[in-house]
N, C-alpha and C positions, 0 to 999 in steps of 0.2 A: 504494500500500500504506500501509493507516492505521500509524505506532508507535506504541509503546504508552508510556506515560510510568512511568518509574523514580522514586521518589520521595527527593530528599536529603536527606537527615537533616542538618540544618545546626544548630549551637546558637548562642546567643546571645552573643556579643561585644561590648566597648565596649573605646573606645581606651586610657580607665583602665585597664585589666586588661592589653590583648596590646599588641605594639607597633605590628601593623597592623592593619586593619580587612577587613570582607565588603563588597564593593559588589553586589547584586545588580538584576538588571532581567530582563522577561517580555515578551517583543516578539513580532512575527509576522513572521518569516521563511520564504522558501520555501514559502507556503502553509498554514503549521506556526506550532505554537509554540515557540518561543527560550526558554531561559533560560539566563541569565550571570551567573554567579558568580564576581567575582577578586577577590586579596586583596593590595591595596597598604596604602603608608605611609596614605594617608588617604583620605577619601570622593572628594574631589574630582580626585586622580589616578584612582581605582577608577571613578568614572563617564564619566571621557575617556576610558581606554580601552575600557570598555563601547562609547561612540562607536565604536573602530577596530574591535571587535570586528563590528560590526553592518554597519557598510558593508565589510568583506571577506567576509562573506555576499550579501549584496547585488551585490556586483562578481560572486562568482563564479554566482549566480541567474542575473545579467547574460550569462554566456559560457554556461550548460550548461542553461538551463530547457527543456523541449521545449512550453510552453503560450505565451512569450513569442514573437510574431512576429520580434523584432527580433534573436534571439539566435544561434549557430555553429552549435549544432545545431535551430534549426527551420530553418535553411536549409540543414542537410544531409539532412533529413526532407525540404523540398521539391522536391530536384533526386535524391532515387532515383530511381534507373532513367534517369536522366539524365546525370549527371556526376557529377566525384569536385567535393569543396567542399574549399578549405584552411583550415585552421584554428587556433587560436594552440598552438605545443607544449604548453601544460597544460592544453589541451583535447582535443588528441591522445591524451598520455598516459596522461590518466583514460578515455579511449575503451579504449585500449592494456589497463588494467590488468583494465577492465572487460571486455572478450573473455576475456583471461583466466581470469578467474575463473567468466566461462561455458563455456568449454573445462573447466577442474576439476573444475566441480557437471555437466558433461554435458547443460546446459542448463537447470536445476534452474532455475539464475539464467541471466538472459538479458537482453542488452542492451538490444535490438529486441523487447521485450514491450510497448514501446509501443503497437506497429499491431494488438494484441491487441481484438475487438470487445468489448464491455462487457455480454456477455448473464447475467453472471450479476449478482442483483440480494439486497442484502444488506441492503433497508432495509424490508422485511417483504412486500413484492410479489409476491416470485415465490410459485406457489400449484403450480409444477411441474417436474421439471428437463424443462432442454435438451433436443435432442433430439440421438443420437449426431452427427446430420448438423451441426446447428448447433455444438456446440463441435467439432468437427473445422474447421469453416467458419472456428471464429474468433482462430485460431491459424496458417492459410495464410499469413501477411505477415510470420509470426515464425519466426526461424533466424539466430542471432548469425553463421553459418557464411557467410550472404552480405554480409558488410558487411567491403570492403576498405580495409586503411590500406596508404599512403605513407609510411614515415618519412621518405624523402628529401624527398619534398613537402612533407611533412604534411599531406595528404590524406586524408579519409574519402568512401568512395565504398559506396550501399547498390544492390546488384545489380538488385532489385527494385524497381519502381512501385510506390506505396502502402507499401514500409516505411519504419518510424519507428524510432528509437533513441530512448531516456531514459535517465536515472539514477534518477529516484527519489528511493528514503533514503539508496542508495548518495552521493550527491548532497552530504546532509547531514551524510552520514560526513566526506566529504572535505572540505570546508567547515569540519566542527568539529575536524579534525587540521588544517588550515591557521593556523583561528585560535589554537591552543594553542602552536602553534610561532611565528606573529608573537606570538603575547604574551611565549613566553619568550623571544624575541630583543630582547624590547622591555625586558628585567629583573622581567616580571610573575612571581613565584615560586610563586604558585600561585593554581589555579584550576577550575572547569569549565563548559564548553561545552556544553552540553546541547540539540540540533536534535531535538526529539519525540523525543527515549528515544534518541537517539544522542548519548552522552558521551564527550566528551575530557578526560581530568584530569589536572592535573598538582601536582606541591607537596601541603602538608601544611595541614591549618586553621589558622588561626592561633595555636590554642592548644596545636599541636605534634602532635597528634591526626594520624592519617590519616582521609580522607574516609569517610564512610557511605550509604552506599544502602542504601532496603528496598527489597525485588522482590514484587511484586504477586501474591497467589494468584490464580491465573486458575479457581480453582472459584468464587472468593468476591473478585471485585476489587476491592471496597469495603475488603479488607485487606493487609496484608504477612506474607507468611509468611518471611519470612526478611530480617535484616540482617544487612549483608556489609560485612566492611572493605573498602578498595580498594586492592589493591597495584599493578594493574598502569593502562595509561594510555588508556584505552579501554573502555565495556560498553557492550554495547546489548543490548536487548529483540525481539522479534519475538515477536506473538502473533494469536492468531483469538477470543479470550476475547468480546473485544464484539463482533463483527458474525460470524456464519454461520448459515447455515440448515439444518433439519433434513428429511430426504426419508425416510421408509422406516425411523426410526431412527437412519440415519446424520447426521455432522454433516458441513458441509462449510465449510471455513473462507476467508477473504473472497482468503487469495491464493492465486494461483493459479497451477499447474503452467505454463507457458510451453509446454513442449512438448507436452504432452495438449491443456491447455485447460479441464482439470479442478480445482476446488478442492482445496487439502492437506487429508491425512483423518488423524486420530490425534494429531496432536499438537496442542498447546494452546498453548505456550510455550518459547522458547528464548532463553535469555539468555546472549552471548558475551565474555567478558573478554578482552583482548588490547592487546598494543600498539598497533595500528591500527585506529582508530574506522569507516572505510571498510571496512577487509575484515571485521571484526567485523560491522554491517551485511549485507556479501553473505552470511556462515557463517550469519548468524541464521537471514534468510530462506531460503536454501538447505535446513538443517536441516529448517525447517516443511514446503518440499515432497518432500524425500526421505522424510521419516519413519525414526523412532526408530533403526531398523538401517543404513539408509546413511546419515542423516545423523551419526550417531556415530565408523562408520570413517570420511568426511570428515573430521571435526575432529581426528581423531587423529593423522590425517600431518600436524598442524601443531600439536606441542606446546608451541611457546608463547602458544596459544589456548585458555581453558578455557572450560567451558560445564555451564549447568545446563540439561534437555530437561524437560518436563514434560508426557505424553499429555495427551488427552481422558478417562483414565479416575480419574489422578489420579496417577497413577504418577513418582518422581522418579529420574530417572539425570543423577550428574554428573563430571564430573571427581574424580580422585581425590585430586588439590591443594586443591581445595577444602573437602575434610572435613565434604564435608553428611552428618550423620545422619538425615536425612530419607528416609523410603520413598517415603511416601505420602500427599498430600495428601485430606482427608476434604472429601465435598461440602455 
């Protein structure tokens, strides 16, 4: 699932002026792109910890990637239907949290959307849809329902031959709440992590300021319809603005229901604030495939989660914390 990039609003600092400075850097992690933003006494602590920043991404690429051979979970993708595989408890755990939150959404989100086939095609190709047979086909290997944990072991066992687990952005989330919290154990006072439009933030800019994000019109991406302070320590993005294709009128956007096999229809945009950049992450994507009405009461049993929704027709529902006056976005 491509994310969508949030854009920071960062102004211009020099060490004349505040008492610390911005260190920032653009790197490609996870497939993605990284950008790191912390604000130390001076440039040269700000870019060593950039350093720890990058390789605790990297380690955890290392333990949870499903494309790396060498990694916990490609070799619990290649022993389904074979054995349980052990694995290190923070690989567990994010397995753990990750069923979870597929039990939640009813499979909205799904762990095992890995072993999902790749038939639909978003890069101007397809001339037709599937055929009911083929997407039914290509969701048989996906069911978060059969993949067993061990806590006492710590084992992950996939019931079936042929299925795959991954994380994804979920991935990224978790990676970018890891690093927010080594940095603030490390005395870094503020910052953000940003893994492709999943951000961690914490602290204040240096100029006493709270952080700014704009959020991307997805009728018009080339702009920002809205800047947002940041109160809480966590946003992410989910969106279909750049890649879907249209059949019959309808749109269909690049991700995809898990358990149909069908692309999300109606929404365009979902942006989640929360403490947790990980489940922030799952809410987003969830949202885009429940659409408007269930992903809504979703996020509502979890009020310390706020979220802006934004259809395919333009249309804006948000939280009521957040005091958008906004209806309607014009195309």
């Amino acid at each position: 699932m491509k994310k969508l990039f949030l854009f920071i609003l960062l102004s211009i600092c020099t060490l004349g002026t505040y008492s610390q400075v911005l260190g920032k850097r653009t790197t490609k992690l996870m497939g993605s792109r990284w950008d790191i933003t912390l604000v130390a006494a001076d440039s040269v602590t700000a870019q060593r910890e950039i350093d720890k920043v990058i390789a605790e991404v990297s380690r955890i690429e290392y333990l949870i990637s499903d494309w790396k051979q060498e990694t916990q979970i490609s070799e619990v993708n290649r022993k389904a239907g074979i054995e349980a595989v052990k694995v290190d408890k923070e690989v567990f755990e994010l397995t753990e949290r990750a069923i979870e939150l597929s039990r939640l959404t009813n499979g909205a989100f799904d762990i095992s959307f890995a072993a999902m086939d790749r038939i639909w095609k978003f890069d101007g190709s397809m001339t037709e849809m599937p055929s009911p047979e083929a997407v039914k086909k290509s969701v048989e290997k996906v069911g978060y329902k059969d993949i067993v944990l061990d806590k006492e072991k710590s084992t992950i066992f996939l019931r079936r031959a042929g299925m795959k687990i991954g994380f994804g952005a979920l991935g990224e989330g978790y990676a970018a709440d890891r690093c927010r919290e080594m940095m603030q154990a490390k005395g870094i006072k503020a910052g953000i992590v940003n893994g492709s439009g999943d951000m961690a933030v914490w602290g204040k800019h240096p100029n006493g300021t709270n952080w700014k994000i704009g959020i991307t019109n997805p009728l018009k991406n080339d702009e920002i319809f809205k800047v947002m302070t940041l109160s809480k320590n966590a946003v992410v993005t989910s969106g279909s603005y750049e890649k879907f294709v249209v059949f019959n009128g309808k749109r269909y956007a690049h991700i995809i229901n898990p358990a149909t096999g069908y692309p999300a229809t109606g929404v365009c945009s979902v942006t989640i604030f929360g403490p947790s950049t990980e489940k922030a992450n799952g809410f987003s994507t969830s949202m885009m495939v429940l659409g408007k009405k269930s992903g809504i009461e979703l996020i509502r049993k979890f009020p310390e989660y706020s979220y802006i929704l934004i259809t395919d027709k333009g249309r804006i529902y948000s939280s009521k914390d957040l005091r958008l006056k906004m209806k309607r976005l014009k195309h």
